[in-house]
N, CA and C atoms as an extended XYZ file, in Angstrom:
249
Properties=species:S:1:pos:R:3:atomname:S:1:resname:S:1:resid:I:1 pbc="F F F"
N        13.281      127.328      -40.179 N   UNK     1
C        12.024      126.689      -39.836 CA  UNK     1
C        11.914      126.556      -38.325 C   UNK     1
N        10.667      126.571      -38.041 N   UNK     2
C        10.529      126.405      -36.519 CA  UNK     2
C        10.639      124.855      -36.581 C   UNK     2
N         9.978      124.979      -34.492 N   UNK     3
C        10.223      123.405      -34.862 CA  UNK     3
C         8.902      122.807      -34.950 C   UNK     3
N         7.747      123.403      -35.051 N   UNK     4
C         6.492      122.964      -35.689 CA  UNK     4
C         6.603      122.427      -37.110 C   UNK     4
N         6.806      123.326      -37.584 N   UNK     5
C         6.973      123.259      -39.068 CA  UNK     5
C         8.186      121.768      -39.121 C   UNK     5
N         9.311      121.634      -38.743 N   UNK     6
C        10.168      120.750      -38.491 CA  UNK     6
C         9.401      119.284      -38.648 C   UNK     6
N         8.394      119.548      -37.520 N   UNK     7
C         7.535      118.116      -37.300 CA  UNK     7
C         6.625      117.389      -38.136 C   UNK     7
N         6.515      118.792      -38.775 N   UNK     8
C         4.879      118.470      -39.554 CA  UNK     8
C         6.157      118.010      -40.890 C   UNK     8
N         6.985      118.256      -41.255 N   UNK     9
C         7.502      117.709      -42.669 CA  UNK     9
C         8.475      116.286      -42.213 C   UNK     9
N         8.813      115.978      -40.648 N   UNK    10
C         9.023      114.984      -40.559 CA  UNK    10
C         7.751      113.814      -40.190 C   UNK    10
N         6.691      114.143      -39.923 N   UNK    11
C         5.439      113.616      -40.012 CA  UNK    11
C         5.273      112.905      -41.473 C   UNK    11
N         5.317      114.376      -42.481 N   UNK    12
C         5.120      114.001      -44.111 CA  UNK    12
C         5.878      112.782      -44.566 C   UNK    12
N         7.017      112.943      -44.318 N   UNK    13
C         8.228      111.853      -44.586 CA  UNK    13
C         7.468      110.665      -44.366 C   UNK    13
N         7.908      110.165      -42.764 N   UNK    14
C         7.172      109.088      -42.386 CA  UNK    14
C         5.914      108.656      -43.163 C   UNK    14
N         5.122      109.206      -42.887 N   UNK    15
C         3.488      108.831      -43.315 CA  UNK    15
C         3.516      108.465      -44.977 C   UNK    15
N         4.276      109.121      -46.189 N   UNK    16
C         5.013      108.735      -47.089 CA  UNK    16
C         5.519      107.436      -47.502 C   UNK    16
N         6.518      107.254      -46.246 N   UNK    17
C         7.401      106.148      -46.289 CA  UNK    17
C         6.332      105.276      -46.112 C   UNK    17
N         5.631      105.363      -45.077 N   UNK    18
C         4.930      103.735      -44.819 CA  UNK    18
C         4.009      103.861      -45.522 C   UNK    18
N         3.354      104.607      -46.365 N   UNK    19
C         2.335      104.198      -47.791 CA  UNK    19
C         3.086      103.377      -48.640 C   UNK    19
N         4.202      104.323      -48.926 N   UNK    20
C         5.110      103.179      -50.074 CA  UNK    20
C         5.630      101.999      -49.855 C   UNK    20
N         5.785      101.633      -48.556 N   UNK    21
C         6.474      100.523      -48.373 CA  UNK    21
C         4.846       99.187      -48.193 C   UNK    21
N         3.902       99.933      -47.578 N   UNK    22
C         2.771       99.040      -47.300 CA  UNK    22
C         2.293       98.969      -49.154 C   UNK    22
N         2.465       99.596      -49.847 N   UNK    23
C         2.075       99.510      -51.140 CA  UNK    23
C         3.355       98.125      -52.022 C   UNK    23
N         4.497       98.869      -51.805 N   UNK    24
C         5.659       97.487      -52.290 CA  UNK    24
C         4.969       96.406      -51.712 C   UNK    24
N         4.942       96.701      -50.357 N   UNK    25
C         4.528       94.876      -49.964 CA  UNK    25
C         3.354       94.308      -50.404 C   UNK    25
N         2.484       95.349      -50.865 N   UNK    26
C         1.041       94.413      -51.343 CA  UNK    26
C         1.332       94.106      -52.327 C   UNK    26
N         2.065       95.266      -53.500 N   UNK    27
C         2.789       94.446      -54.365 CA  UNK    27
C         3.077       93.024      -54.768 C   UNK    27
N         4.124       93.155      -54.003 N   UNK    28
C         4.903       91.733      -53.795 CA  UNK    28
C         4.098       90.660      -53.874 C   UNK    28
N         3.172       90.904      -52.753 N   UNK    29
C         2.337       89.849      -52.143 CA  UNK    29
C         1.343       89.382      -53.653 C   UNK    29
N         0.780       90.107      -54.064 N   UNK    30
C         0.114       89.926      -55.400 CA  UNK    30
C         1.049       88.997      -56.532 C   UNK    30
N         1.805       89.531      -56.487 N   UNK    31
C         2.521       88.699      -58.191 CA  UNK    31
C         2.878       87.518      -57.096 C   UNK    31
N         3.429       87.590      -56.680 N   UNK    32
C         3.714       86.183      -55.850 CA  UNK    32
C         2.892       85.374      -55.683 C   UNK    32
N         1.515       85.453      -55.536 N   UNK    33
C         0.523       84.746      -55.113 CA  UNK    33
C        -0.075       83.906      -56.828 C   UNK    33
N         0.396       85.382      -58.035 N   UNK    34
C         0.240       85.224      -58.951 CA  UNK    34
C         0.756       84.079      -59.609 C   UNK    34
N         2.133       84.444      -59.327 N   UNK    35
C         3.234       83.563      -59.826 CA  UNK    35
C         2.989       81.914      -59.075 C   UNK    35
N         2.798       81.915      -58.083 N   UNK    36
C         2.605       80.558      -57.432 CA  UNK    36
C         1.231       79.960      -57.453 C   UNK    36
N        -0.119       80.261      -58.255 N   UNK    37
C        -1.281       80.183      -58.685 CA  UNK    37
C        -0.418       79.307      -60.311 C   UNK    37
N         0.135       80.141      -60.740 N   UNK    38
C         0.144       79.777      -62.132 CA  UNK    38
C         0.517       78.358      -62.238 C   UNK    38
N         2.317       78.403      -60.968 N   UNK    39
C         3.047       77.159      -61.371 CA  UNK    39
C         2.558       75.875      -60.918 C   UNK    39
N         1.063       76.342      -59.890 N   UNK    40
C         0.739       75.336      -59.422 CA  UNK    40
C        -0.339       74.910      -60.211 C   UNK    40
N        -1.076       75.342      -60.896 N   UNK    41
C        -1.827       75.270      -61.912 CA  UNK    41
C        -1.223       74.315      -63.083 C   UNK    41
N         0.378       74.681      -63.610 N   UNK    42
C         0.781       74.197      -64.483 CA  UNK    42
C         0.907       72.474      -64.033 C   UNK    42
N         1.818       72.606      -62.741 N   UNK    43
C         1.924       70.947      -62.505 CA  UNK    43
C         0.853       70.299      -62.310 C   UNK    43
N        -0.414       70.986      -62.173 N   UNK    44
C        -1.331       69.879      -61.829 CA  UNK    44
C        -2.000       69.549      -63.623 C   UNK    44
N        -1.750       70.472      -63.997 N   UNK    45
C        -2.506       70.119      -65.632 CA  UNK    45
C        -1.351       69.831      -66.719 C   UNK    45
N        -0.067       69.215      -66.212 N   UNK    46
C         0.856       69.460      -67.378 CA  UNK    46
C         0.967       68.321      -68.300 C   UNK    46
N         0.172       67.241      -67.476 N   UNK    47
C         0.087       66.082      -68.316 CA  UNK    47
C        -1.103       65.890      -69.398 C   UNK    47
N        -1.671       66.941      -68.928 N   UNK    48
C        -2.975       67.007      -69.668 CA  UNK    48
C        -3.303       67.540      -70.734 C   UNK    48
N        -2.351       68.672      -71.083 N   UNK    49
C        -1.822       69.504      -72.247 CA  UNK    49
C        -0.928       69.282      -72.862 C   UNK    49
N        -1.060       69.743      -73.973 N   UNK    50
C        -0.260       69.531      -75.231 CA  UNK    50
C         1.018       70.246      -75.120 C   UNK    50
N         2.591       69.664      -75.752 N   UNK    51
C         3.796       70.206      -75.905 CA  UNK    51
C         3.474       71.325      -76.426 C   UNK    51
N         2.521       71.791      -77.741 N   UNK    52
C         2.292       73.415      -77.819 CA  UNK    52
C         1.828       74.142      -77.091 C   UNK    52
N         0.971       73.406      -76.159 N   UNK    53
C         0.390       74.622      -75.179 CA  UNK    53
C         1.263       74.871      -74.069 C   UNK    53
N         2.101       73.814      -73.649 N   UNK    54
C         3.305       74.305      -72.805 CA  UNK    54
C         4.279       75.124      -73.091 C   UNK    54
N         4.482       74.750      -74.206 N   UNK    55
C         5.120       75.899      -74.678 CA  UNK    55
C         5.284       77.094      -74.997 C   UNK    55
N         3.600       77.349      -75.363 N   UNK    56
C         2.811       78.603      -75.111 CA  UNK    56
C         2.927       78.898      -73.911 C   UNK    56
N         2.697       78.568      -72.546 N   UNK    57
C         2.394       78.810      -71.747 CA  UNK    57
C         4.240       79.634      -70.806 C   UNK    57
N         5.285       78.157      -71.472 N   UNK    58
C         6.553       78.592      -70.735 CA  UNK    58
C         6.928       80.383      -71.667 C   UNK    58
N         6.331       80.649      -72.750 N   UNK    59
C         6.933       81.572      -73.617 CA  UNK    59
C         6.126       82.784      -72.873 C   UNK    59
N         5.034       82.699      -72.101 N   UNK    60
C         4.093       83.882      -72.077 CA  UNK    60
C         4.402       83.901      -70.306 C   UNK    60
N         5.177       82.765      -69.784 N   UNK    61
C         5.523       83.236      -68.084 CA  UNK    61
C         6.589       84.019      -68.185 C   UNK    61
N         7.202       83.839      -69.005 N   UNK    62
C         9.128       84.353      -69.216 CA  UNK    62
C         8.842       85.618      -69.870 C   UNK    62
N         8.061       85.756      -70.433 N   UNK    63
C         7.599       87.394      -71.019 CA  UNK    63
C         6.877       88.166      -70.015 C   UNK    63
N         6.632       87.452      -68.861 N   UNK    64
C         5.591       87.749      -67.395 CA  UNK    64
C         6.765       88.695      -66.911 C   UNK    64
N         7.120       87.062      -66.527 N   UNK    65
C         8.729       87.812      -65.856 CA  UNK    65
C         9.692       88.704      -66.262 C   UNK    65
N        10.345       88.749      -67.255 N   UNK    66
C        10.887       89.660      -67.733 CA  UNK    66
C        10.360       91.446      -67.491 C   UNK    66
N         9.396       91.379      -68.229 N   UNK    67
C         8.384       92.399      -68.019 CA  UNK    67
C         8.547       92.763      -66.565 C   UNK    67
N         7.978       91.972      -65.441 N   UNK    68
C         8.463       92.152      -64.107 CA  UNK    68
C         9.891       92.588      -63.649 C   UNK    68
N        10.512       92.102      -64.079 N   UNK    69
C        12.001       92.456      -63.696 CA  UNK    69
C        12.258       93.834      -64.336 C   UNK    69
N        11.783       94.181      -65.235 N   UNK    70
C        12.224       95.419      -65.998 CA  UNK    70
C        11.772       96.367      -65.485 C   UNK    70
N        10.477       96.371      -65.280 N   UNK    71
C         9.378       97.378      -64.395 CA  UNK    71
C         9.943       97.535      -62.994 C   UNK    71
N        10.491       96.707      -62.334 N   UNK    72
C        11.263       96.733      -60.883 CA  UNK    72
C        12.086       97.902      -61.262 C   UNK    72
N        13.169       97.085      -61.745 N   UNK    73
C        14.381       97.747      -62.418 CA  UNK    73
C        14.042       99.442      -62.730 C   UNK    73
N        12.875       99.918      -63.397 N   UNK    74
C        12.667      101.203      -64.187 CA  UNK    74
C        12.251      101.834      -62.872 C   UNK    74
N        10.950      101.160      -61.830 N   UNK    75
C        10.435      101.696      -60.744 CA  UNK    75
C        11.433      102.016      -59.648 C   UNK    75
N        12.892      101.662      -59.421 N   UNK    76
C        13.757      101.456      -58.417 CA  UNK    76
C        14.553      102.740      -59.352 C   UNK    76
N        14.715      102.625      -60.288 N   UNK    77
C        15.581      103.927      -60.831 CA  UNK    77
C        14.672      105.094      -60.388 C   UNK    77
N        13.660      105.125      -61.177 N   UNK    78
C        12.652      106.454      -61.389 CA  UNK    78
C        12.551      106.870      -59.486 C   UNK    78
N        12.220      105.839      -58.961 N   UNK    79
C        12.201      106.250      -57.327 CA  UNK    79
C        13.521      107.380      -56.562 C   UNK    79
N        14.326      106.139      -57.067 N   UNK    80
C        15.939      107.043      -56.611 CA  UNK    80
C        15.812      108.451      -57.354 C   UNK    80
N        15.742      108.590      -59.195 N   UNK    81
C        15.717      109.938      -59.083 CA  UNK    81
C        14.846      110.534      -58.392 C   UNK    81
N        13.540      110.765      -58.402 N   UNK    82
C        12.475      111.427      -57.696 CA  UNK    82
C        12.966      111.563      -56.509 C   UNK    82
N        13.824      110.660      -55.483 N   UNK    83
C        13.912      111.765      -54.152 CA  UNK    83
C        15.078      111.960      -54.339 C   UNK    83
C-alpha cells in the first residue's frame, strides 16, 4: 500500500472508533438517566403504593437489569469477535 491509501484506512479506523465510542456513551447516558428516573420515581411514590405493586415494580427493574447486563455482556463479545 502506498502511503495514501495507508491514511485513508487509518482515517477509516479513527472516524469508526469515535462513532462507536460517542454511540456507547449516549448509550450509557440514556439507561442511566433511565435507571435514575425510575428509582427516583419509586422513592417518591413508595408510600403510596401497594406491597403488590412494589413488588411488581422490584420484579420488572431486575428483569431491566439483567436483560442489560446480558446485552452488554453479548454486545462486548460479538464486538471482540467482529474485529
Amino acid at each position: 500500500m502506498d502511503n495514501t491509501t495507508e491514511q485513508i484506512v487509518e482515517d477509516q479506523k479513527q472516524m469508526l472508533s469515535t462513532v462507536y465510542d460517542r454511540t456507547n456513551a449516549y448509550n450509557t447516558i440514556i439507561f442511566l438517566v433511565g435507571y435514575t428516573g425510575f428509582f427516583s420515581l419509586w422513592v417518591l411514590v413508595k408510600d403510596e403504593i401497594s406491597t403488590k405493586q412494589m413488588l411488581w415494580s422490584a420484579i420488572f427493574i431486575c428483569i431491566s437489569l439483567l436483560s442489560l447486563v446480558f446485552f452488554e455482556v453479548y454486545k462486548m463479545s460479538y464486538s471482540a469477535w467482529m474485529i
